[in-house]
C-alpha positions in Angstrom: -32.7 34.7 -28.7 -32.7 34.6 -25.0 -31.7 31.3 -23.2 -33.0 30.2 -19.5 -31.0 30.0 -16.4 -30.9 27.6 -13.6 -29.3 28.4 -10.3 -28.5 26.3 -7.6 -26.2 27.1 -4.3 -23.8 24.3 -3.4 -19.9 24.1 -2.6 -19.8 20.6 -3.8 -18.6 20.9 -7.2 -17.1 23.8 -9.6 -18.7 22.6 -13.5 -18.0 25.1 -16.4 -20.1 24.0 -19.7 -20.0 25.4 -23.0 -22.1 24.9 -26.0 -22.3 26.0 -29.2 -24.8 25.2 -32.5 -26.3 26.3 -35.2 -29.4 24.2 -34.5 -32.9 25.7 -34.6 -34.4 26.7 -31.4 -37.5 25.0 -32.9 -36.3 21.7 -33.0 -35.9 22.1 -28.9 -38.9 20.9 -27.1 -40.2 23.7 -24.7 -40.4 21.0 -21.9 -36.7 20.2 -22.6 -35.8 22.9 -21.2 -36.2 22.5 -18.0 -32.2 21.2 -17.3 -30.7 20.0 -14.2 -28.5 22.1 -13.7 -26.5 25.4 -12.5 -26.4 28.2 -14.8 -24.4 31.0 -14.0 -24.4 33.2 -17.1 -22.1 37.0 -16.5 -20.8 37.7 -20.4 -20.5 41.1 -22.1 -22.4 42.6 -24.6 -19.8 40.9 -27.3 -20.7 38.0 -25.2 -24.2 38.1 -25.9 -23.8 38.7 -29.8 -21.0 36.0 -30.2 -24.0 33.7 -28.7 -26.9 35.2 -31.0 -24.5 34.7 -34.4 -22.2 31.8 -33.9 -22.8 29.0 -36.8 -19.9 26.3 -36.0 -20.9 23.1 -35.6 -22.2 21.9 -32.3 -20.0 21.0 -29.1 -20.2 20.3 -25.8 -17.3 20.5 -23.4 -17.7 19.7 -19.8 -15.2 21.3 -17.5 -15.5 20.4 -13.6 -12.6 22.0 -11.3 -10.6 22.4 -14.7 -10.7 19.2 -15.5 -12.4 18.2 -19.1 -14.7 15.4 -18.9 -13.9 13.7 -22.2 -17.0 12.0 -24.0 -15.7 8.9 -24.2 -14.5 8.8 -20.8 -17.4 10.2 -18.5 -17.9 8.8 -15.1 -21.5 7.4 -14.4 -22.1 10.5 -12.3 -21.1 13.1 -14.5 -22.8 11.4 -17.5 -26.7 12.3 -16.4 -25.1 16.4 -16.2 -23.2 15.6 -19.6 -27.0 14.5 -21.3 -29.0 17.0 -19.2 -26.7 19.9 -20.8 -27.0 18.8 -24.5 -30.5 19.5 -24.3 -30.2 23.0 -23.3 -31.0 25.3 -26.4 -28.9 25.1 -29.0 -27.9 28.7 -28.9 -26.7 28.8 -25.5 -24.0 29.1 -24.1 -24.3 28.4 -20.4 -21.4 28.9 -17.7 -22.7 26.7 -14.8 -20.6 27.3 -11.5 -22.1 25.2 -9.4 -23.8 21.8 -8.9 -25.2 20.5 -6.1 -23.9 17.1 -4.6 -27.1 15.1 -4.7 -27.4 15.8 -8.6 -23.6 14.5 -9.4 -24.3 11.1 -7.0 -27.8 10.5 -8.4 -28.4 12.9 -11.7 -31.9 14.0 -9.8 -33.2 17.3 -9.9 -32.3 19.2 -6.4 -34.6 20.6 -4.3 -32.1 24.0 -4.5 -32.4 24.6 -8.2 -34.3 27.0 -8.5 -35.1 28.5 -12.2 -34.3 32.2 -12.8 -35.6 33.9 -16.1 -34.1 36.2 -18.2 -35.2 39.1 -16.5 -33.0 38.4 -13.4 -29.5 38.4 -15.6 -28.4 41.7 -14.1 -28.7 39.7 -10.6 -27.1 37.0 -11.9 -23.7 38.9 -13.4 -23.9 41.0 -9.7 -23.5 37.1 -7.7 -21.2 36.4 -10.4 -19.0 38.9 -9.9 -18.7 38.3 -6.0 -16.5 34.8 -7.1 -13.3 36.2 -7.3 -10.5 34.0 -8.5 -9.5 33.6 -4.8 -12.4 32.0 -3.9 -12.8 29.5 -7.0 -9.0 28.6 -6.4 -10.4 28.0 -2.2 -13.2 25.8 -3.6 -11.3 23.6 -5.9 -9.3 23.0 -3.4 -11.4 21.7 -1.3 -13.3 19.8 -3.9 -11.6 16.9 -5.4 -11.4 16.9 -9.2 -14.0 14.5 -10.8 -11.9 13.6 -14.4 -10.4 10.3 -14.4 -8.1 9.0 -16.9 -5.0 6.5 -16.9 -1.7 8.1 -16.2 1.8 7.8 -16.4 3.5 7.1 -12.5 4.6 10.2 -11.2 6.3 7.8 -9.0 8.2 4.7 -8.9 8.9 1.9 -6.3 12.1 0.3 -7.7 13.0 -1.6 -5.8 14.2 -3.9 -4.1 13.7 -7.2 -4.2 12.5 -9.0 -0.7 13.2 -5.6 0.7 9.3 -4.8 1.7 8.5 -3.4 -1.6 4.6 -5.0 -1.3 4.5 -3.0 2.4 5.9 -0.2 1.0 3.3 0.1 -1.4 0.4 -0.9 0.2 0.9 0.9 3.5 1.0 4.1 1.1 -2.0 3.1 -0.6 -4.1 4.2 2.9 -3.5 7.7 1.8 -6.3 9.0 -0.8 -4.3 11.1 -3.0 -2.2 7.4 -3.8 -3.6 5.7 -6.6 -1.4 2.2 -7.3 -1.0 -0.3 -10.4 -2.1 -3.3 -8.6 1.1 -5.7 -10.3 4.4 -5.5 -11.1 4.4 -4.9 -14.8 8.3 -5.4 -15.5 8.4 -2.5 -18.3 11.5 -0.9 -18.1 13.2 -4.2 -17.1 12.1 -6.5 -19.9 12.6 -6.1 -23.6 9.4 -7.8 -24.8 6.9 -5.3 -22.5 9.4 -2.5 -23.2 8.8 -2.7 -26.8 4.9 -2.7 -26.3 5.3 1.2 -25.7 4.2 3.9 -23.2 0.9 4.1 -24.2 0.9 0.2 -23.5 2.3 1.2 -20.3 0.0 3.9 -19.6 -3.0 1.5 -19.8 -1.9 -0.8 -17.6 -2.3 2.4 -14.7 -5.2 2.7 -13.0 -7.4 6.0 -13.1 -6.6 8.3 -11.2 -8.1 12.4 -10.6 -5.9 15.0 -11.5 -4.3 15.8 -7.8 -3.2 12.1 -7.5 -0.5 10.5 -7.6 -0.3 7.2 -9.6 2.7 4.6 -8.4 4.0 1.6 -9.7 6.4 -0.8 -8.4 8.7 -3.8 -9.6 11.8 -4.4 -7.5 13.7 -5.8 -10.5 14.0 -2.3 -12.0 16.8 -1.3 -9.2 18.8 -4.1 -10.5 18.3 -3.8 -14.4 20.7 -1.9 -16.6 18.4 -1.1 -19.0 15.9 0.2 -16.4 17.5 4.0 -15.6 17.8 4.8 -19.4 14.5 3.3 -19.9 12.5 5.7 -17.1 14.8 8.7 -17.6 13.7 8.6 -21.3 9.7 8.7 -19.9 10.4 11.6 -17.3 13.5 12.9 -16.0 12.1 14.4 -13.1 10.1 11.3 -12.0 10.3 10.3 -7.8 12.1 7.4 -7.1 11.6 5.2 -4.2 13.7 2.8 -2.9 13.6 0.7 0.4 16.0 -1.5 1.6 16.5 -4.2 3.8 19.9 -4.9 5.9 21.7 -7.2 3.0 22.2 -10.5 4.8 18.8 -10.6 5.7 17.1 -9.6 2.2 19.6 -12.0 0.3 18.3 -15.1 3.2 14.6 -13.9 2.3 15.5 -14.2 -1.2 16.6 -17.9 -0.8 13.6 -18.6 1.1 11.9 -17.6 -1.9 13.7 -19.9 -4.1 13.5 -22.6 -1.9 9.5 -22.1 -2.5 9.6 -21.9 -5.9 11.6 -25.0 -6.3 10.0 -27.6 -4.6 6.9 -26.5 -6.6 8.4 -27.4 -9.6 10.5 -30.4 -8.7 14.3 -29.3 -8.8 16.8 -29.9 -7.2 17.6 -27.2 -3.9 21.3 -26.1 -2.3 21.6 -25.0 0.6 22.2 -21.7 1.5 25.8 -21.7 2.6 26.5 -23.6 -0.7 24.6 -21.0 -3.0 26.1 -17.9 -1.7 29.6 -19.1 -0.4 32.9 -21.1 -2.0 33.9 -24.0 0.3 36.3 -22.1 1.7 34.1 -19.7 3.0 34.7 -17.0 0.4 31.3 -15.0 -1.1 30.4 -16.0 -4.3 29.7 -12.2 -5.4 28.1 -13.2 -9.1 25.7 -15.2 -6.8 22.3 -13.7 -7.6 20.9 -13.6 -4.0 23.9 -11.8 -3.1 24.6 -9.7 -6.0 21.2 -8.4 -5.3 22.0 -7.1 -2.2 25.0 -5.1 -2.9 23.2 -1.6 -3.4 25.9 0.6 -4.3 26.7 -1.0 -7.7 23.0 -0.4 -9.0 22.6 2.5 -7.0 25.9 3.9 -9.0 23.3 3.1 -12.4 20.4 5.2 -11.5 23.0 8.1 -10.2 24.4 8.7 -13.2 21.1 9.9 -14.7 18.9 10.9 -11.7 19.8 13.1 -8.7 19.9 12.2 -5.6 17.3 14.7 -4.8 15.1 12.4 -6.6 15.0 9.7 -4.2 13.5 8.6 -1.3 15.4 5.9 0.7 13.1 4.1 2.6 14.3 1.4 5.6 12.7 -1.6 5.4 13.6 -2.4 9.4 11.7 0.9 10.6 8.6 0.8 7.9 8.1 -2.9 9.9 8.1 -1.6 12.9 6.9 2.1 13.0 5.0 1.9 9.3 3.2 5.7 10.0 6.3 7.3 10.7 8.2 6.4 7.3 5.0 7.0 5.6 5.2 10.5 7.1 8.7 10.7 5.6 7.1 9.7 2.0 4.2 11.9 2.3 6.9 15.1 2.3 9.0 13.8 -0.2 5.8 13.1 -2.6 4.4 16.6 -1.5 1.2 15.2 0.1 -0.9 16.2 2.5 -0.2 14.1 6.0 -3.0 12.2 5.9 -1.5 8.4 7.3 -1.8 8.3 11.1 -0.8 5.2 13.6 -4.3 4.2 13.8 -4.1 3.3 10.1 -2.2 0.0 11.6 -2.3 -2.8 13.8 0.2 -5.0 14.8 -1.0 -8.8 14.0 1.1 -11.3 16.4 0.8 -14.0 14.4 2.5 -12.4 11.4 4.6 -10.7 13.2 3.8 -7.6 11.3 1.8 -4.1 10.6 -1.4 -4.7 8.8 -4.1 -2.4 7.4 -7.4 -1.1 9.4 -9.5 -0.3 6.5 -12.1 2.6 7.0 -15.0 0.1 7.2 -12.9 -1.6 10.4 -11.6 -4.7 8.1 -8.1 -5.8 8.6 -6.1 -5.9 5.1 -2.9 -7.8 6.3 0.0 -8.6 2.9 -0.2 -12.3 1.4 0.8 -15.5 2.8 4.1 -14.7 1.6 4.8 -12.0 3.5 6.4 -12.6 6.9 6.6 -16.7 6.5 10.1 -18.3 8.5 13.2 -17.8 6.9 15.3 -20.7 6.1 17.9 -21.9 9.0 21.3 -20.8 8.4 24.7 -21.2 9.9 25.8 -18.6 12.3 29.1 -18.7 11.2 28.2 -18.0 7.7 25.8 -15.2 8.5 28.7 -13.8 10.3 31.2 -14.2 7.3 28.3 -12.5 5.2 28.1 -9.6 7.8 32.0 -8.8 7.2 31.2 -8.8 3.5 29.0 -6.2 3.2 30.1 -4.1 6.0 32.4 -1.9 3.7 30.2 -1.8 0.6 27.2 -0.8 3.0 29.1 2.1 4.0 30.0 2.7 0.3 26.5 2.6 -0.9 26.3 4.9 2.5 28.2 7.6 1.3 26.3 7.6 -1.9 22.9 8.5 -0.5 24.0 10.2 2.1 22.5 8.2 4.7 23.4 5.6 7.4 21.4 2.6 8.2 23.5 1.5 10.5 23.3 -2.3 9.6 25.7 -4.8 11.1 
């Protein structure tokens, strides 16, 4: 039996599809025929036999830029090329290299496909054998892959709290290869979602193409004790990132916080001084909001089971006020392709802070939260503070090898 070819010249998309079935070429409709798509047939004379004597059961496997389109996940534009194949005869078995662009955004016939019949196969296997490997490795890379699915994070924000961990994240999300779980889902820190699973987990990700990078964040992780074991057990190889903020600053952000949270529900609020000092001036250190902010005891955690060459230590002071130039940092360490420029941003007066300039010229600028007035403080206390953490910032320092050279 001799199958028809389609051919169509594009540099939009790479598609491989197989079939194979035992089903009568009778029960094919002649007009059914007539397929959408690219057919690109080169096999050998054991190709051609292994077509004409096959039996096994019918399948169809879709393969675009090596990615398999699974039938129960197909994207509304691959699904037309998925239900135009099936009705190719039976009997077939049609590598198709390429499709054109207007058939994978609409699933309408191009006016480049042109139909080729069997006569012209020892054309076809001469074209085919002018796309060498090099040149379908070129393409796919300049064709992004077209299979979505949920994945794990190949990368995690972990913190830390009120250290710009929202910015971080969606400052990174301008670059195209960044694909972001749009909460914080608490797994690794928490027992109850912990115990849900990883494929729990995974589902929570959003979709992402197979030369992304998903990301999710909760600051709470850098703080947990559970949370190291927890991720080294998903992937010990797994980017970390980690900004922080000069300590007395994040722990007076933090207290601003629950200064907000409290007068929503009622209760009672101390003041700062009282909350994260003794009477006599000394720091209470078990003091969550301060707690928090000495880094080198959790950073001591995650050490002991990740190296330090798989973290990124970002600084909350600069990412405020030079966002494209950290981003630039990240974009190495994640091994992306610079992509984030300056004109990404704009500086918005009122917040006193970077926002987004989206691609259609919208301004995306972070929540009310973001940037409201800290709670007034002593001067005298912020000054105790400042001689409290000055030797355990240079401790944490000497850890990660880098200096932020806070107060």
């Amino acid at each position: 039996m001799t199958a028809r070819h389609y051919i169509a010249q594009s540099s939009t998309e790479v598609v491989l599809v197989s079939m194979r079935s035992s089903t009568s070429r009778k029960r094919c409709k002649k007009g059914l025929l007539v397929v959408v798509a690219l057919a690109f047939l080169s096999v050998s004379l054991y190709g051609w036999w292994d077509i004409l004597s096959h039996n096994n059961p019918q399948y169809v496997t879709i393969i675009i830029n090596g990615s398999v389109i699974d039938h129960d996940d197909q994207e509304s534009a691959v699904q037309p090329l998925y239900n135009q194949v099936s009705l190719i005869h039976p009997m077939a078995r049609v590598p198709i290299r390429y499709l054109t662009k207007q058939y994978l955004q609409t699933g309408k016939k191009s006016n480049t496909i042109k139909d080729s019949s069997s006569k012209n196969n020892n054309n076809i296997k001469t074209e085919g054998e002018k796309v060498t490997k090099q040149q379908q490795k070129q393409q796919q890379q300049r064709s992004p892959q077209t299979h979505t699915q949920r994945r794990l994070p190949q990368c995690i924000i972990i913190g830390t709290r009120k250290g710009g961990t929202r910015a971080l994240l969606e400052f990174l999300s301008v670059h195209p290869d960044v694909v972001a779980a749009t909460r914080e889902l608490h797994f690794f820190d928490q027992d109850k979602r912990y115990n849900l699973g990883l494929n729990w987990y995974r589902s929570q990700m959003p979709k992402s193409l197979t030369h992304q990078i998903t990301i999710e964040k909760t600051p709470s992780y850098f703080i947990s004790r559970d949370a190291p074991e927890r991720v080294y057990h998903m992937n010990k190889t797994i980017k970390l990132l980690l900004i922080v903020r000069e300590p007395v600053s994040r722990a007076i952000s933090d207290y601003t916080q629950v200064v907000k949270n409290r007068q929503e529900t009622g209760q009672m609020i101390k003041s700062f001084q009282n909350m994260a000092t003794y009477k006599n001036g000394q720091v209470k250190e078990k003091a969550a909001i301060i707690r928090n902010s000495m880094y080198h005891i959790h950073m001591k955690n995650w050490l002991r089971l990740f190296p330090l060459k798989q973290f990124h230590f970002v600084s909350a002071e600069r990412l405020i006020y030079s966002p494209a130039e950290e981003l630039h940092k990240i974009e190495t360490f994640l091994q992306l392709q610079h992509r984030i420029k300056e004109s990404d941003f704009y500086f918005n007066k009122t917040k006193n802070f970077y926002c987004v300039r989206e691609k259609n010229l919208n301004q995306h600028c972070l929540g009310e939260g973001k940037g409201r007035k800290h709670q007034k403080v002593p001067t005298y206390v912020i000054k105790n503070l400042y001689s409290f953490f000055r030797p355990l910032n240079n401790i944490f320092y000497q850890m990660i090898n880098k200096n932020f050279s806070w107060p």
